[in-house]
C-alpha positions in Angstrom: 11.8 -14.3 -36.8 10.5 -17.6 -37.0 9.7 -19.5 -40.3 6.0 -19.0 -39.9 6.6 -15.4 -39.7 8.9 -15.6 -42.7 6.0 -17.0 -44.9 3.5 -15.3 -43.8 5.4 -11.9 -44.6 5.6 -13.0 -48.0 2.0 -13.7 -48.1 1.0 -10.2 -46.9 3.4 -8.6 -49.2 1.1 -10.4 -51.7 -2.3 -8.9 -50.2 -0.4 -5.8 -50.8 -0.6 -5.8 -54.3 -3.6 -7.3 -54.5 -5.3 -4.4 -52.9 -3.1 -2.1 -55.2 -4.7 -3.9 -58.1 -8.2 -3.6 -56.1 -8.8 -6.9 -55.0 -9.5 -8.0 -51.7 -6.1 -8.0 -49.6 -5.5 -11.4 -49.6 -2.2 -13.2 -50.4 -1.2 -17.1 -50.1 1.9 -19.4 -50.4 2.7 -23.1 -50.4 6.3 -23.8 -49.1 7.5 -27.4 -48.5 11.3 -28.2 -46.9 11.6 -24.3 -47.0 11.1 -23.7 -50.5 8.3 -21.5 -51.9 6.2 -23.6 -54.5 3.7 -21.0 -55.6 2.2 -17.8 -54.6 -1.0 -16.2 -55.1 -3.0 -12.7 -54.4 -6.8 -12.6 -55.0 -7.6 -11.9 -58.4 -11.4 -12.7 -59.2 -12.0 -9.1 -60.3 -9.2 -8.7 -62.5 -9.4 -12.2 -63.8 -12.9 -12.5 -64.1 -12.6 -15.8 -62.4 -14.9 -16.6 -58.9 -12.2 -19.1 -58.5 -9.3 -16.9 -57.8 -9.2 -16.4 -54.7 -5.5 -16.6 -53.3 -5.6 -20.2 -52.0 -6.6 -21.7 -55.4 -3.9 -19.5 -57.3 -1.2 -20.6 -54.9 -2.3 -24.0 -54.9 -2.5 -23.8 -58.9 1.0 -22.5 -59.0 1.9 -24.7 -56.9 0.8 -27.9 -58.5 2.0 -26.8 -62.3 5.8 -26.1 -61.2 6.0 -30.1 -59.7 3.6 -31.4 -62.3 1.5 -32.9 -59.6 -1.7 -32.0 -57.8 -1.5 -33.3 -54.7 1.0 -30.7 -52.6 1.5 -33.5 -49.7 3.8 -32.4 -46.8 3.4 -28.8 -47.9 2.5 -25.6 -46.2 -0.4 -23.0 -47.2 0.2 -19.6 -45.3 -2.7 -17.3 -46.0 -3.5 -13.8 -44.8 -7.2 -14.7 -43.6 -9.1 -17.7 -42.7 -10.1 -19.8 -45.8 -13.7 -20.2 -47.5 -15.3 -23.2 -47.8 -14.3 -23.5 -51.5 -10.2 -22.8 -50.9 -10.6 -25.4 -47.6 -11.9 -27.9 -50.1 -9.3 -27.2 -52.1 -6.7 -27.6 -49.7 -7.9 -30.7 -48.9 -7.9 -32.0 -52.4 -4.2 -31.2 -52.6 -3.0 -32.9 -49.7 -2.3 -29.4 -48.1 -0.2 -31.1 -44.7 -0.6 -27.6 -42.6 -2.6 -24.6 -43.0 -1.3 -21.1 -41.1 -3.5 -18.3 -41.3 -3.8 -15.4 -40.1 -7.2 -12.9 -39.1 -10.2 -15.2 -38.7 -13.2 -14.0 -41.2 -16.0 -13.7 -38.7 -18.5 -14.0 -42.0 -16.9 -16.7 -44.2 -14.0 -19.0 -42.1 -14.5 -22.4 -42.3 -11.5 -23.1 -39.7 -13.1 -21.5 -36.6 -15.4 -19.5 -37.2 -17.9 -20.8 -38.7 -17.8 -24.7 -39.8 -14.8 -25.6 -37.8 -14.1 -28.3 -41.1 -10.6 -29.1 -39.8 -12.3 -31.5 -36.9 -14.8 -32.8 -39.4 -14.0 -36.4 -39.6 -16.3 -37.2 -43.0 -12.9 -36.3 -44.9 -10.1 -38.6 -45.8 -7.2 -36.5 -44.8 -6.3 -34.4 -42.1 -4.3 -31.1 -41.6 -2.9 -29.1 -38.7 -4.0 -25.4 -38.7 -2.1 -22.9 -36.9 -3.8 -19.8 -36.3 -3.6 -15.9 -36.2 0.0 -15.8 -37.3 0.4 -12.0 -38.0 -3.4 -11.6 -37.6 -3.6 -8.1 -36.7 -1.5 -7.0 -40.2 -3.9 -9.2 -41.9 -6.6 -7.4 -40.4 -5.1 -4.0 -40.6 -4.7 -4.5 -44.2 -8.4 -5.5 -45.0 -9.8 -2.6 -42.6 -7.5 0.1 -44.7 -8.9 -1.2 -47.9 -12.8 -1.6 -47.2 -12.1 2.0 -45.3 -10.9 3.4 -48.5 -13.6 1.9 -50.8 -16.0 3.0 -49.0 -14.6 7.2 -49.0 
């Protein structure tokens, strides 16, 4: 198993108790020089918080254990294609690669719908790496919108 695989397990054993806790299945972690920083599953429900999407609660977690927002040279794995708000975010921290996993036909800002990695308005640039694990990520959001909707 290679490291991308590795981290992106992790992350999906995150979505996994996310949808246990009936959020969205989606889970996120920032590693730099193999070492996990900060991990995340979506939690605007439970926290009452539009913000919390599992991006923004890695990258928070992230950023408070080295006292430092800016996560430069790191690595964000997350189960699903970001939003526009958690790209932004990524992009504010310095985020040096994205992986991902399912693309979000609805909402991605990496492929599918903005493509904001090629934008060249912002001031730093990432490498994405794309549909690592996808069809887990998938599987898990098509088990939990099946069962919501009985």
């Amino acid at each position: 198993m290679n490291d991308d695989q590795h981290w992106m397990q992790q992350a999906l054993a995150l979505a996994a108790q996310a949808a246990e806790a009936g959020e969205v299945p989606v889970g996120a972690v920032v590693v730099r020089d193999g070492e996990l920083l900060g991990a995340g599953f979506n939690r605007p429900i439970s926290g009452a918080d539009p913000t919390a999407h599992a991006e923004i609660v890695a990258l928070r977690a992230a950023a408070a254990r080295l006292g430092n927002y800016r996560l430069t040279g790191a690595t964000l794995y997350v189960t699903i294609e970001p939003c526009t708000m958690c790209f932004g975010a990524l992009m504010h921290a310095r985020i040096g690669r994205l992986v991902y996993g399912a693309t979000e036909p609805r909402a991605g800002v990496c492929e599918s719908q903005l493509q904001l990695p090629a934008a060249e308005f912002y001031n730093h640039r990432l490498a994405v790496t794309a549909g690592v694990m996808a069809e887990h990520s998938a599987a898990l959001l098509r088990q939990f919108f099946r069962a919501r909707r009985g």
